[in-house]
C-alpha positions as CSV (number, residue, x, y, z in Angstrom):
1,X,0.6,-1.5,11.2
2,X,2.8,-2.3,8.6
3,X,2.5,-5.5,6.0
4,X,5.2,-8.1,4.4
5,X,5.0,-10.9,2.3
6,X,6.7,-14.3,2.4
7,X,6.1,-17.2,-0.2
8,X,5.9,-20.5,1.3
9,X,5.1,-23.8,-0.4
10,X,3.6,-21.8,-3.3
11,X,1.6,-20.0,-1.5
12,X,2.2,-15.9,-0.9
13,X,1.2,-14.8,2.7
14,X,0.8,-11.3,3.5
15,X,1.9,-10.5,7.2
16,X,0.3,-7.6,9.4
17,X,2.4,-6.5,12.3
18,X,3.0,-3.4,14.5
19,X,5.4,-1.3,12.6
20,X,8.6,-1.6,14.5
21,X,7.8,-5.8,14.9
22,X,7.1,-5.9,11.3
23,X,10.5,-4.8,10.9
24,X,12.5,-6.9,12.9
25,X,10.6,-9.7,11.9
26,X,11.6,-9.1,8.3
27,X,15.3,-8.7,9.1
28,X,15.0,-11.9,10.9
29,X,13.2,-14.1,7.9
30,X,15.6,-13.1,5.7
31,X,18.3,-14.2,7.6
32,X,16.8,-18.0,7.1
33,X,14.2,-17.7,4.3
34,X,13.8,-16.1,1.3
35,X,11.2,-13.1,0.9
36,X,11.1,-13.1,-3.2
37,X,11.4,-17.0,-4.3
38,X,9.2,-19.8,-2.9
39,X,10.9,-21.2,0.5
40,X,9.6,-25.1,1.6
41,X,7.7,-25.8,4.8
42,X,10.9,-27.6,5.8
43,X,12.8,-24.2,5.7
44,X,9.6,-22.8,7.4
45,X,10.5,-25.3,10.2
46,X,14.2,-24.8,10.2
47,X,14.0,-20.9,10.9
48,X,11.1,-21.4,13.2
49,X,13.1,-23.6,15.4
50,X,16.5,-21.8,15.5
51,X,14.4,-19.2,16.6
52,X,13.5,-20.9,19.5
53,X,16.7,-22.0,20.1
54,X,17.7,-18.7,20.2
55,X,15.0,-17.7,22.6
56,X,15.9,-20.6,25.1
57,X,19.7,-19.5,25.1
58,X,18.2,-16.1,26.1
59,X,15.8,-17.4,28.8
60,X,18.5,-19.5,30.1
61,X,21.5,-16.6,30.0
62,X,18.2,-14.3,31.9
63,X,17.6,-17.2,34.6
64,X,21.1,-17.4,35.3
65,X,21.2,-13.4,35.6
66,X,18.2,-13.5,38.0
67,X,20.2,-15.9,40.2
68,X,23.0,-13.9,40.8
69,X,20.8,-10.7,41.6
């Protein structure tokens, strides 16, 4: 297990996640948030939802995939 911290709103949370998800998932934060400085639940918001707009481009590109198989 491996641990990260992101500030949100003030408020530090500390993040426990299997090693190699920990580690994406910290690549990916700090593509939208900040890790050091305090980031707004708006920002919060923002990456979560690009996020899953990524995912549904994925699922979408995979259905289309499936089809054709």
């Amino acid at each position: 297990m491996a641990k990260f911290t992101v500030k949100v709103e003030g408020k530090e949370y500390e993040l426990e996640l299997q090693e190699d998800f920990a580690n994406y998932m910290e690549k990916e934060l700090e593509r939208s948030l900040s890790r050091y400085s305090n980031n707004s639940a708006k920002d919060l918001l923002n990456a979560y939802l690009k996020k899953c707009y990524e995912c549904f481009l994925a699922e979408k590109k995979l259905q289309n995939i499936l089809k054709k198989l």
